[in-house]
KEKE-3310 file (N, C-alpha, C; in steps of 0.2 Angstrom, whole numbers, plus 5000, padded with zeros to 4 digits):
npx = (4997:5007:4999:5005:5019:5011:5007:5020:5023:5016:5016:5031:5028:5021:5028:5035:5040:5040:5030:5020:5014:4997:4993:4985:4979:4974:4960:4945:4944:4953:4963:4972:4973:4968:4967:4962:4968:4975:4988:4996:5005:5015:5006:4994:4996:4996:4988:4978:4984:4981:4966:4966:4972:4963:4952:4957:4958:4945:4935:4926:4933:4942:4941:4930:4916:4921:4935:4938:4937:4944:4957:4959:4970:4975:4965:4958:4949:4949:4958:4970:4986:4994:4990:4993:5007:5008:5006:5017:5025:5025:5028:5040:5047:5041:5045:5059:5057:5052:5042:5031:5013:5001:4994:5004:5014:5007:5005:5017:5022:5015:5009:5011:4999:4982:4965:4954:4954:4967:4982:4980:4974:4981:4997:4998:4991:4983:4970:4965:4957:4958:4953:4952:4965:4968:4974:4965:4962:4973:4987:5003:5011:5024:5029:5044:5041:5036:5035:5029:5016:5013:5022:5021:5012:5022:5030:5023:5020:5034:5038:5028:5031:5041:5039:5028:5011:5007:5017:5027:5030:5044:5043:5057:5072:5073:5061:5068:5072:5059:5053:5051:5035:5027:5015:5010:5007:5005:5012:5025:5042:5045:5034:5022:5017:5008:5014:5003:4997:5003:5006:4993:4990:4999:4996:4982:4982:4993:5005:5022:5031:5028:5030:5044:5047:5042:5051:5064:5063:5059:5071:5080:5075:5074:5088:5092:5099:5100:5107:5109:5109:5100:5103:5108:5099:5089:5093:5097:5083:5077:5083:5078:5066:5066:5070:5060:5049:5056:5053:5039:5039:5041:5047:5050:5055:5063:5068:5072:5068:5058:5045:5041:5043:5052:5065:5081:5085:5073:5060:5046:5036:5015:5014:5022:5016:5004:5006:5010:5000:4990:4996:4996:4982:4981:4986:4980:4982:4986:4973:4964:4968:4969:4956:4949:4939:4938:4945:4947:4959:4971:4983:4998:5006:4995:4990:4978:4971:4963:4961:4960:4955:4964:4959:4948:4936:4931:4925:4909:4905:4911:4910:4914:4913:4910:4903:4906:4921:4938:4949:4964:4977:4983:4992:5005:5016:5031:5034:5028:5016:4994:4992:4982:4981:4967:4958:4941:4925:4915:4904:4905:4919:4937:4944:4959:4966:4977:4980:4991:5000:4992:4983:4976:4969:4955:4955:4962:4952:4942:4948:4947:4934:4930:4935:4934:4920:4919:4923:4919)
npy = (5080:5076:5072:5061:5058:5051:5041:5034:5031:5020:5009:5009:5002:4991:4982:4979:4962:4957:4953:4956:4948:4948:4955:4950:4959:4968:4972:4975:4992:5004:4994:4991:4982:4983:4976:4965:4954:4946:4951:4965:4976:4983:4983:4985:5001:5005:5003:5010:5024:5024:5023:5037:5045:5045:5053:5063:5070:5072:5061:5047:5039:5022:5010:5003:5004:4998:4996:5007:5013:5004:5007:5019:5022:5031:5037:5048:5053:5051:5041:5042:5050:5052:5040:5031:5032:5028:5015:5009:5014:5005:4994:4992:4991:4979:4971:4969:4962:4969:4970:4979:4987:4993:5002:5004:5012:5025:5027:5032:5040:5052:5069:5083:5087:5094:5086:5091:5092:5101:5103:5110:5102:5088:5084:5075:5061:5050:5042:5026:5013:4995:4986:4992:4997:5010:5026:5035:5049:5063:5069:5076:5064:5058:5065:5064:5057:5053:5036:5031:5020:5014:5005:4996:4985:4983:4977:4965:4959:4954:4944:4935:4930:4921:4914:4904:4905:4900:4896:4897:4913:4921:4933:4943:4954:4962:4971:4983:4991:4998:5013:5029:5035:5027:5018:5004:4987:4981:4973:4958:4954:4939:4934:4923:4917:4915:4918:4925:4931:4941:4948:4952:4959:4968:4975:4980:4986:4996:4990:4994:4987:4974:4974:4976:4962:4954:4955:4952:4938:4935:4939:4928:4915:4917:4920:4908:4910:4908:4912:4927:4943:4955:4967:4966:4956:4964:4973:4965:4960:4972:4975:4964:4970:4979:4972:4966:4976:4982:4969:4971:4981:4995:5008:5020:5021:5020:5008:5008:5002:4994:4998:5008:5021:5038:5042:5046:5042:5037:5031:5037:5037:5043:5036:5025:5017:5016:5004:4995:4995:4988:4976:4972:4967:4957:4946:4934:4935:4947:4955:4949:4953:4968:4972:4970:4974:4975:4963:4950:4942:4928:4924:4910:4909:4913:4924:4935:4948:4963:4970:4984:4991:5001:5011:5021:5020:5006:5004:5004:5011:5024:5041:5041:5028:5016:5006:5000:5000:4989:4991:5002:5003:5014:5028:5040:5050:5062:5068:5064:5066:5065:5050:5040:5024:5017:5005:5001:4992:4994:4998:4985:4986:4987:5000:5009:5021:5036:5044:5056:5067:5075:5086:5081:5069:5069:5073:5067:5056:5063:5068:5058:5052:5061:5059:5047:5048:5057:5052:5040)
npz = (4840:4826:4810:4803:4810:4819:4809:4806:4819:4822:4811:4815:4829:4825:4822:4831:4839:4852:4867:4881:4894:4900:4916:4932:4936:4927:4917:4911:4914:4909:4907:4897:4889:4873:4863:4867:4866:4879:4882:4885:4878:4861:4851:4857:4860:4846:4842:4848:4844:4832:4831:4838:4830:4820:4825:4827:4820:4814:4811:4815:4824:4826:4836:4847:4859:4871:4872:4870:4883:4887:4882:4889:4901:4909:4914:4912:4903:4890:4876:4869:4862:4875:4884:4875:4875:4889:4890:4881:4887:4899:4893:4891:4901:4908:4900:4902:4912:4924:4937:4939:4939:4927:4937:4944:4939:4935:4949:4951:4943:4945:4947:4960:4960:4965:4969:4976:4990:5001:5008:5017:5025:5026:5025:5014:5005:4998:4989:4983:4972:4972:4963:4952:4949:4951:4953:4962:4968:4974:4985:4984:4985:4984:4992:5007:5022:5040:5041:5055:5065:5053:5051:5055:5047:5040:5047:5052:5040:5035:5045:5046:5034:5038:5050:5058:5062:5074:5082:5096:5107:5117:5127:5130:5135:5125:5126:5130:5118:5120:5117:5128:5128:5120:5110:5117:5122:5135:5138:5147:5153:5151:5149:5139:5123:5106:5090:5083:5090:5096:5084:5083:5096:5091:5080:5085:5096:5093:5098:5102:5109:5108:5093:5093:5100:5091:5079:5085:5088:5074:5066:5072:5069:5056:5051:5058:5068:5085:5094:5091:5095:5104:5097:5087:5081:5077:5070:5058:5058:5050:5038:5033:5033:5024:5013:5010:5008:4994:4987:4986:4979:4984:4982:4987:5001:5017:5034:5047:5059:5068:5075:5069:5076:5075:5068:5062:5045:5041:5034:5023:5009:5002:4993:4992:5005:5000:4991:5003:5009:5000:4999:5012:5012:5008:5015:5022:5039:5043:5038:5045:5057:5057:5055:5065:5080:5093:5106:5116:5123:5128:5133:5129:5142:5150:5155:5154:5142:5135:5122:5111:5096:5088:5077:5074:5065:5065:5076:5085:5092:5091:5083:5074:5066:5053:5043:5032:5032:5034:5040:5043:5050:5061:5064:5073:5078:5082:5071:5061:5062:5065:5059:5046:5036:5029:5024:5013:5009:4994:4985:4979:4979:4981:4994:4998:5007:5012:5024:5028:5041:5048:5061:5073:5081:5079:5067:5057:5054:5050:5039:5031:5028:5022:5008:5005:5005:4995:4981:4980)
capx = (5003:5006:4997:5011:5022:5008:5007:5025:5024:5010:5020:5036:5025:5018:5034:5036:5037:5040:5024:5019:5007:4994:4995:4979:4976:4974:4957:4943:4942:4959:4968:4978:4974:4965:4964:4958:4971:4977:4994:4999:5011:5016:5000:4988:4998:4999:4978:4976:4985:4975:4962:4967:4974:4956:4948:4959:4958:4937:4933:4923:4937:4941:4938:4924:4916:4925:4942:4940:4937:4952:4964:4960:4974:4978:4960:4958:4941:4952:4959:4974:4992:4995:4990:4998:5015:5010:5008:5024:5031:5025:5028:5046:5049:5041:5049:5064:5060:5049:5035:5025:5008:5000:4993:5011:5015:5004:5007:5026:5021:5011:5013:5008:4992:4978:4960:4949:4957:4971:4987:4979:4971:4985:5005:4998:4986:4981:4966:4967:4954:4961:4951:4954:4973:4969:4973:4958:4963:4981:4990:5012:5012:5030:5034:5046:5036:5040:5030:5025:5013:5011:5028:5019:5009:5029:5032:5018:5022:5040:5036:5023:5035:5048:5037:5023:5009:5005:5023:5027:5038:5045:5043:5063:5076:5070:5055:5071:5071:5055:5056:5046:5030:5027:5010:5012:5000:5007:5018:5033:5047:5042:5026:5023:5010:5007:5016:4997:4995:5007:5005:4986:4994:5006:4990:4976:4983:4998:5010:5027:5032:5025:5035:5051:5049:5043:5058:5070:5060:5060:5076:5083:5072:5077:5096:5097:5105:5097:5111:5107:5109:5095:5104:5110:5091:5085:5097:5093:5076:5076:5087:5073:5061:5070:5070:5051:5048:5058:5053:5030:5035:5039:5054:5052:5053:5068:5065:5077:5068:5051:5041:5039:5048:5055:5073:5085:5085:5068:5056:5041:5028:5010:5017:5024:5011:4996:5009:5011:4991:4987:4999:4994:4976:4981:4990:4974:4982:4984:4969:4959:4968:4968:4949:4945:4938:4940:4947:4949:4965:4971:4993:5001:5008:4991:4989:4972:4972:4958:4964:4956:4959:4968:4957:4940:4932:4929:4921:4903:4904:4913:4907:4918:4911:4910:4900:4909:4928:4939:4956:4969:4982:4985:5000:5005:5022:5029:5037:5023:5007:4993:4989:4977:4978:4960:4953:4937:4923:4912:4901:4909:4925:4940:4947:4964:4965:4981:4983:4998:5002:4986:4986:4972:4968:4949:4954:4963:4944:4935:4948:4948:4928:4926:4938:4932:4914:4916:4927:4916)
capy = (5076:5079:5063:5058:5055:5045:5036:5032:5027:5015:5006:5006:4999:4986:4978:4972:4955:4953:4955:4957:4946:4952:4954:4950:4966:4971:4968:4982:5001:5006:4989:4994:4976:4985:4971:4957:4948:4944:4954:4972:4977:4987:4982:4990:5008:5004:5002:5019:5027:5023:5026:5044:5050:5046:5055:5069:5075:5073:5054:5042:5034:5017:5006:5000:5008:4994:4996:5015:5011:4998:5012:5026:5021:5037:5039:5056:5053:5051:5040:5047:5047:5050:5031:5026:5032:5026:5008:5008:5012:5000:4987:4993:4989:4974:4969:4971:4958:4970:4968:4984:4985:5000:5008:5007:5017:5029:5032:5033:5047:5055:5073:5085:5089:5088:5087:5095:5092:5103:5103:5114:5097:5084:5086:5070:5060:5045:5036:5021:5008:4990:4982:4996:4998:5018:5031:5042:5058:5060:5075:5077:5057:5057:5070:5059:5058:5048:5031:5032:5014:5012:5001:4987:4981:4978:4972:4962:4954:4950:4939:4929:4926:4916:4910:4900:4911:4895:4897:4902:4916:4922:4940:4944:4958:4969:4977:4989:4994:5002:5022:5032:5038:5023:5014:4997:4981:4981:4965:4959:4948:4931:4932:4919:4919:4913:4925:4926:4936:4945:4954:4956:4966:4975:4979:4983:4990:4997:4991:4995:4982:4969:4976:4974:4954:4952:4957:4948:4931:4933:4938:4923:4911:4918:4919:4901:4910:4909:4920:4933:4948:4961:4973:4963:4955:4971:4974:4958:4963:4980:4972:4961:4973:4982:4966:4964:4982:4981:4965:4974:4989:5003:5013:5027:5021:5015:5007:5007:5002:4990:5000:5015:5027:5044:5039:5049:5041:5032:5038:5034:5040:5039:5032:5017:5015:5013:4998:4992:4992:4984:4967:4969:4964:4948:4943:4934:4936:4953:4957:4947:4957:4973:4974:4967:4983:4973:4955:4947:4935:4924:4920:4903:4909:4911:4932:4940:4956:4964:4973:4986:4993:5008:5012:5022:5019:5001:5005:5005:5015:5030:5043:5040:5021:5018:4997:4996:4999:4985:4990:4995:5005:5020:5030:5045:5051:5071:5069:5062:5070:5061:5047:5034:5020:5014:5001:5001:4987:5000:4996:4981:4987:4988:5007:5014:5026:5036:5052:5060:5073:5079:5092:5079:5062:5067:5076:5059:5054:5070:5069:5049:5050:5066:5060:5042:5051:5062:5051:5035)
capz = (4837:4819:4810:4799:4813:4821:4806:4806:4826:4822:4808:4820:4836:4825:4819:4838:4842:4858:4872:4889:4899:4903:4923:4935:4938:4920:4915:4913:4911:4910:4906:4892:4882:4871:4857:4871:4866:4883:4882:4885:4871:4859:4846:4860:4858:4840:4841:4852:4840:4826:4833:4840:4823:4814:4830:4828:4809:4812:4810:4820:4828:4824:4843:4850:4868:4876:4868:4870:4890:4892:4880:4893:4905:4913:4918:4910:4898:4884:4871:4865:4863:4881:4885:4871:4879:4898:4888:4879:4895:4902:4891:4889:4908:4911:4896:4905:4921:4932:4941:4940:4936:4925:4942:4951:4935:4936:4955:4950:4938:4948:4952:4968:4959:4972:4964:4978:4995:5000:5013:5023:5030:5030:5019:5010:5005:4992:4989:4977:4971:4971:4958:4945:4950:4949:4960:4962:4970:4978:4986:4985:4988:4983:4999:5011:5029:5044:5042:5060:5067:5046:5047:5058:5043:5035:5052:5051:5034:5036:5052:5045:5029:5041:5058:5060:5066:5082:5085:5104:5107:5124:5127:5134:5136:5118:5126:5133:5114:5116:5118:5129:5126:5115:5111:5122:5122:5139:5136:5151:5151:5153:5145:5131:5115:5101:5085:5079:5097:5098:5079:5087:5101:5089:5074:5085:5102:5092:5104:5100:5113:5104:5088:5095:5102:5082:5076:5087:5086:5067:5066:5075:5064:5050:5053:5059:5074:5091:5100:5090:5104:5104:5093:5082:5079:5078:5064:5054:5055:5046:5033:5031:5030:5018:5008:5010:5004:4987:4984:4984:4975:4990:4980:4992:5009:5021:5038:5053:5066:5068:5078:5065:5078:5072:5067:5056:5039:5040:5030:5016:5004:5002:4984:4995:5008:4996:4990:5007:5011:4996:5000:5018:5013:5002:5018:5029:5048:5043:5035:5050:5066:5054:5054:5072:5083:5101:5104:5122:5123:5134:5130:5133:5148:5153:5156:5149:5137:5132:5116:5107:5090:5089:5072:5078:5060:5067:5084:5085:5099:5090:5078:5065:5065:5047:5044:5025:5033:5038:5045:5041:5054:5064:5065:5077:5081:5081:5063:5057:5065:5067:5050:5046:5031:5029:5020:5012:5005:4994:4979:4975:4976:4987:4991:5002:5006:5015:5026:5034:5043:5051:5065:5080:5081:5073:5056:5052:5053:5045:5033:5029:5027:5017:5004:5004:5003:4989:4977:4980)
cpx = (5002:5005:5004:5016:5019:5007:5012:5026:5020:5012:5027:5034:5022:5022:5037:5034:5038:5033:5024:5013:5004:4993:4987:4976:4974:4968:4950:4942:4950:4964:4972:4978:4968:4962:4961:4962:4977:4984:4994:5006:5012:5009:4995:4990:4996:4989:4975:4980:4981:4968:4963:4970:4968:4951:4951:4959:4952:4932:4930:4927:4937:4942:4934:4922:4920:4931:4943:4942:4944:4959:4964:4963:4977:4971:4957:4952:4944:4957:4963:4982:4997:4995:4994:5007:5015:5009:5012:5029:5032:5025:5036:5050:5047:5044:5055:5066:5056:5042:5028:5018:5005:4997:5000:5014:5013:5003:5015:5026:5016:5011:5010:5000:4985:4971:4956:4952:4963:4976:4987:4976:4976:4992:5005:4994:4984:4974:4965:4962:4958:4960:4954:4961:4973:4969:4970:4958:4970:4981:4999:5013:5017:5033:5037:5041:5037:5035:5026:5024:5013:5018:5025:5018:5017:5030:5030:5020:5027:5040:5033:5025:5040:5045:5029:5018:5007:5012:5023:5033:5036:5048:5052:5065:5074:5068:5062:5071:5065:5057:5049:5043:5026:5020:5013:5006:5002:5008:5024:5035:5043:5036:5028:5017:5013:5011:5008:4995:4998:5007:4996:4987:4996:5002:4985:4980:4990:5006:5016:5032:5033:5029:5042:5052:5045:5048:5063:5069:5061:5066:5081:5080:5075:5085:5096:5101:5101:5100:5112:5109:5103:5096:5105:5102:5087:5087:5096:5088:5075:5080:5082:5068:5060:5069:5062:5049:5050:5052:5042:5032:5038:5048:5058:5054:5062:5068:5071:5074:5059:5045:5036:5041:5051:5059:5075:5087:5080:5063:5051:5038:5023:5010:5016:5020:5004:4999:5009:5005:4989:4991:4996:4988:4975:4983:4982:4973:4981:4977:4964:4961:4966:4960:4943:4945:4939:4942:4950:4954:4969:4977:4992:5003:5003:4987:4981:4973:4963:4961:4958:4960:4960:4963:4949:4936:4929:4926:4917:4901:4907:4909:4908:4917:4909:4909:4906:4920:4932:4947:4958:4976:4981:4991:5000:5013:5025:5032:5030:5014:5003:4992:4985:4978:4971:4959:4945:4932:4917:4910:4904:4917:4931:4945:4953:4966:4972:4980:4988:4995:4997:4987:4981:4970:4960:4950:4958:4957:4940:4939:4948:4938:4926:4929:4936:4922:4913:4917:4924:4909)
cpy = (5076:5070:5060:5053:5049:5040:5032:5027:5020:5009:5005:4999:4993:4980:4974:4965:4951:4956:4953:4953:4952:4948:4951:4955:4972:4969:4974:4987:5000:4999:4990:4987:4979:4981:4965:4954:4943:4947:4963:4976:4982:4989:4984:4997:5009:5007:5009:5024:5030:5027:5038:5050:5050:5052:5064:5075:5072:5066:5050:5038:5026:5010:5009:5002:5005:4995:5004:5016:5009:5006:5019:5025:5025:5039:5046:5058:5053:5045:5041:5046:5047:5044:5028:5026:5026:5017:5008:5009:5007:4994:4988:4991:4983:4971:4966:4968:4963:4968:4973:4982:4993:5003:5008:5012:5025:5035:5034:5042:5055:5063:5075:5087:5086:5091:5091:5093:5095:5103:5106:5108:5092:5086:5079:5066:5055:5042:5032:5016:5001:4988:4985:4999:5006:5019:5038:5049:5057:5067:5073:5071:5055:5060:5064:5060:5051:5043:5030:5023:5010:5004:4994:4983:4978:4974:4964:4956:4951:4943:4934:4926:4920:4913:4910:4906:4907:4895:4902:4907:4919:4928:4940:4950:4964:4972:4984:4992:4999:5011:5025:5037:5034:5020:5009:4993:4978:4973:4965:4955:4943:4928:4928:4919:4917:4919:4927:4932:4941:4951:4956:4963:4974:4979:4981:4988:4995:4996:4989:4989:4975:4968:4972:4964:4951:4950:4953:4940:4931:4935:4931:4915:4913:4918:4911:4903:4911:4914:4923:4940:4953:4965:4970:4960:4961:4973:4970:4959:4967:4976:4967:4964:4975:4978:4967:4971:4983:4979:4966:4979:4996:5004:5019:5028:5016:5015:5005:5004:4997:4991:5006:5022:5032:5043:5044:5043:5035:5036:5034:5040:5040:5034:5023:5014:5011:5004:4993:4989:4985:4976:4966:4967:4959:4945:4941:4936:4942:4956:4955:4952:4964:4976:4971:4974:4979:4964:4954:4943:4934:4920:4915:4903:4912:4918:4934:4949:4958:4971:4975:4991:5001:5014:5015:5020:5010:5001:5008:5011:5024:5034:5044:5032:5020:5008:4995:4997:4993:4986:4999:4997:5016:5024:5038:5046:5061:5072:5068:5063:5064:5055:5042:5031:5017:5011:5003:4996:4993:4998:4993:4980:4988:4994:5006:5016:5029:5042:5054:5066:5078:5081:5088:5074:5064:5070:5072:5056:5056:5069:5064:5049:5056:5064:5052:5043:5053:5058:5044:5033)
cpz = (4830:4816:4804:4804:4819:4818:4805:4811:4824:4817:4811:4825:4833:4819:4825:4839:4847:4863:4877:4892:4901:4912:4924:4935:4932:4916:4915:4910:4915:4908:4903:4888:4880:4863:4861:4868:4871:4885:4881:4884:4868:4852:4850:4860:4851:4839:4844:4850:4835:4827:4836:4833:4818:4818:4826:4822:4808:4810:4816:4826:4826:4829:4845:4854:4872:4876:4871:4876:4892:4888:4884:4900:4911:4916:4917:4907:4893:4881:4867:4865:4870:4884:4880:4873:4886:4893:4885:4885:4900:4899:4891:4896:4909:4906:4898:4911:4924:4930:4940:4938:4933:4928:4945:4947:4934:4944:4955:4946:4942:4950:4958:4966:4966:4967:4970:4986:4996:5006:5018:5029:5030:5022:5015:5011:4998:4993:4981:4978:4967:4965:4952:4945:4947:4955:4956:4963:4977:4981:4988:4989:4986:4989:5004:5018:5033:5044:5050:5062:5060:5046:5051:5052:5041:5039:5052:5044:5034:5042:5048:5038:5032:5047:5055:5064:5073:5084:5092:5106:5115:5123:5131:5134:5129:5119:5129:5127:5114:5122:5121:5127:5121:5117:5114:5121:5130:5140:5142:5149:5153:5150:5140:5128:5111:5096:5082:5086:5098:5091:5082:5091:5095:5084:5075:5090:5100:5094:5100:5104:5108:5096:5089:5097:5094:5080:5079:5084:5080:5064:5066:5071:5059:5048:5055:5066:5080:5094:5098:5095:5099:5095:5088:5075:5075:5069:5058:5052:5052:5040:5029:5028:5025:5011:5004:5003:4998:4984:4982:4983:4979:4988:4983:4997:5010:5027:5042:5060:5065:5070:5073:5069:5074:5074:5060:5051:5037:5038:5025:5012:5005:4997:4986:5000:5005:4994:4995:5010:5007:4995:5006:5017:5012:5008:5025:5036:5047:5041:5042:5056:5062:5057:5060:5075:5089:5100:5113:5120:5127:5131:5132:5139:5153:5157:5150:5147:5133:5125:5111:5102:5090:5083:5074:5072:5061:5074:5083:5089:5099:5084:5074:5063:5057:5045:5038:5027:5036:5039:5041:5047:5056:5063:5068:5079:5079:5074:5061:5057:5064:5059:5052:5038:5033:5023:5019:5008:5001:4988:4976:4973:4982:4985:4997:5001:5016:5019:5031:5036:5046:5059:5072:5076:5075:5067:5055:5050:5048:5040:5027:5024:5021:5010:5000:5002:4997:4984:4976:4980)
residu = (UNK:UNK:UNK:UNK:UNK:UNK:UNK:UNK:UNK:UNK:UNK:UNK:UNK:UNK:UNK:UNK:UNK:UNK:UNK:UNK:UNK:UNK:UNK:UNK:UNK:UNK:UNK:UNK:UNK:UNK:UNK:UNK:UNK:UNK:UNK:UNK:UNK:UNK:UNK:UNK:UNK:UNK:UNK:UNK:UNK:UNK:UNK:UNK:UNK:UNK:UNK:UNK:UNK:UNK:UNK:UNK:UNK:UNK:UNK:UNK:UNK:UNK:UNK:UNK:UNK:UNK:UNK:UNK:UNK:UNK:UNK:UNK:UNK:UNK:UNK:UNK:UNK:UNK:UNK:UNK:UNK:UNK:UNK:UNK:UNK:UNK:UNK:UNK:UNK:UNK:UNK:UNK:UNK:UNK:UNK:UNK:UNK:UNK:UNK:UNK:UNK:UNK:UNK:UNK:UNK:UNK:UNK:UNK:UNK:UNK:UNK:UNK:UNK:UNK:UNK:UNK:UNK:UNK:UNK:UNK:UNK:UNK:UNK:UNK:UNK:UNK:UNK:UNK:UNK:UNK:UNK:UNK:UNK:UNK:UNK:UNK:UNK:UNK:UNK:UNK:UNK:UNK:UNK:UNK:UNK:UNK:UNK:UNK:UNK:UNK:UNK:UNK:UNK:UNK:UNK:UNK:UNK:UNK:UNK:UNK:UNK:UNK:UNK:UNK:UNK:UNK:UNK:UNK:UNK:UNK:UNK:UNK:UNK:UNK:UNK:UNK:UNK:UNK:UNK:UNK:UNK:UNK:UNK:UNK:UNK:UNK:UNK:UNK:UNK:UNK:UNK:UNK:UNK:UNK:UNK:UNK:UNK:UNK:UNK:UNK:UNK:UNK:UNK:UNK:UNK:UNK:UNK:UNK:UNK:UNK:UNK:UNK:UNK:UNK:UNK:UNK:UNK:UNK:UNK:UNK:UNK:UNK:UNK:UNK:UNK:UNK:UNK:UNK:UNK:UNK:UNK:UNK:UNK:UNK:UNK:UNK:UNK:UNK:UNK:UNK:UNK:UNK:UNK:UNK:UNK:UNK:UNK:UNK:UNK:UNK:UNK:UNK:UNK:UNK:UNK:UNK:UNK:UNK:UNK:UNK:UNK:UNK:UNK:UNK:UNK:UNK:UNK:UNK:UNK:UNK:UNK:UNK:UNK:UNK:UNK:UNK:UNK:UNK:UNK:UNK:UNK:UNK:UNK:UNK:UNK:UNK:UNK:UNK:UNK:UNK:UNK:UNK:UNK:UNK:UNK:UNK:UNK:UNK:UNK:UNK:UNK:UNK:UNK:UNK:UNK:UNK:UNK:UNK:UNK:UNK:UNK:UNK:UNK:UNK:UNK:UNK:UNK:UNK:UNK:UNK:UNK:UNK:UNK:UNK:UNK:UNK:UNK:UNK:UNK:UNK:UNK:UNK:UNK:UNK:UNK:UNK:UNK:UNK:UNK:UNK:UNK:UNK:UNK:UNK:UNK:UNK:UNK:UNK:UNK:UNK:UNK:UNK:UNK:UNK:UNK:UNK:UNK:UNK:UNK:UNK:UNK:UNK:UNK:UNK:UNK:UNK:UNK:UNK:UNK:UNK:UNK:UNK:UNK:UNK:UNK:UNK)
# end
């Protein structure tokens, strides 16, 4: 960049007087508050500027190791006017009322670049570290791809926004929504359960079953209208979910249906999934069934389950058993070949990590561990 005009930006950017809280998640290697002074503005662009125009006509640079650390925002090993953009962009949006944070920016900008994994192994693929709101290594996480079981987790979330998880619901006439060939927690009419039981069913044993009598109950709580009909509930609910999904970030994805069933004009990202993991773990009921590998229970209407998780990276008893994983969902359907979101607890830090489109149940595994292996 020709230093004149950086010198010119550097005297524009430092003419703003308006700023950006600095968020939670902004705090670190990669923060972008580059002066510590609590805000992520145009005076931290302004300071990585400076810096990168002394750097670059032969000079020591003028920030500190820590400074140099929080103004490499893009994760590149660099210091430069790159960051100085991704933070004006991102001060220039939240300016504006959003919500982002300068990894959703990052995953938004992202391209198909892949760093050492390739589509020969799955048509997509993220892994992202919570703490440091970076994505670590991706592949064509913008590609649309069928959400598959992945949509429980929203299923999941919307629920436990509008009902009581000790709330009793009465399994009815819905389960004829579910489509054969369908995971099932083998749930009938008449049966009653707690909603905390029922998302058990539906996040470890995947049952789609269990989906469907979510959706209506919450539905008809939410509406205020008990005589809701089936379809109509069903309908209510995806409009909810839709809601949900904006309202955490998921720009890519649209949800027709509860189960994550192969439906024309349903569809995601890995972009918007890492988004979806990363609320589902803030959410405790989720976060608890998520990371359970077997769980006996015993309904209000008094039937025993023995329910196990759908996730082999939690089962001692598998060879993909992994101690430091704690959830997070399965997904299998013929759009969407076999997937796996995975959590991870890993030197102090929390990883998820996404894969689509994988060709048998164990290279969702081999591919989850080699990636979670190599990059951590």
């Amino acid at each position: 960049m020709n230093r004149k005009l950086i010198s010119l930006l550097i005297v524009v950017l430092s003419l703003f007087e308006l700023c950006t809280p600095l968020g939670a998640d902004a705090s670190g290697a990669g923060s972008g508050d580059v002066n510590s002074d609590g805000l992520i503005d145009a005076m931290d662009a302004s300071f990585v500027l400076s810096h990168y125009s002394a750097v670059s006509t032969g000079g020591s640079g003028t920030l500190s190791a820590s400074q140099i650390k929080s103004g490499d925002v893009n994760f590149d090993g660099l210091t430069d006017s790159s960051d100085a953009s991704y933070i004006l962009t991102y001060y220039a949006a939240v300016s504006t009322g959003s919500k982002l944070t300068l990894g959703d920016m990052r995953i938004a900008q992202a391209d198909s670049s892949d760093t050492y994994i390739t589509s020969v192994y799955s048509n997509t693929y993220a892994l992202y570290c919570v703490e440091d709101d970076q994505l670590i290594s991706y592949h064509d996480i913008h590609r649309r791809v069928s959400p598959a079981s992945f949509t429980k987790l929203l299923t999941a979330s919307v629920a436990l926004k509008y009902v009581d998880p000790g709330a009793v619901v009465t399994v009815g006439s819905e389960l004829s929504y579910v489509l054969p060939y369908s995971s099932v927690c083998l749930l009938a009419r008449g049966h009653r359960l707690t909603m905390y039981d029922l998302l058990t069913g539906m996040l470890m044993a995947s049952g789609n079953d269990a989906a469907y009598s979510v959706a209506v109950t919450t539905a008809r709580v939410a509406s205020g209208n008990w005589g809701l009909s089936d379809k109509d509930a069903v309908a209510y609910f995806c409009r909810l979910m839709n809601e949900q999904a904006a309202e955490i970030g998921m720009t890519e994805s649209c949800f027709v249906n509860p189960d994550g069933y192969d439906a024309s004009g349903q569809y995601t990202t890995s972009a918007d999934m890492i988004k979806l993991a990363r609320y589902a773990i803030t959410v405790p009921q989720i976060r608890t069934i998520a990371s359970t590998a077997q769980k006996r229970v015993t309904i209000a209407s008094g039937q025993v389950f023995n329910w196990k998780n759908s996730n082999l990276l939690l089962s001692t008893g598998s060879g993909y058993y992994r101690s430091d994983a704690f959830g997070l969902k399965t997904g299998t359907t013929e759009d969407s070949g076999t997937c796996l979101i995975s959590a991870f607890n890993r030197n102090g830090k929390t990883y998820i990590n996404v894969v689509s489109g994988c060709t048998s149940d164990g290279l969702r595994y081999d591919l989850t561990i080699r990636i979670i292996d190599t990059y951590t």
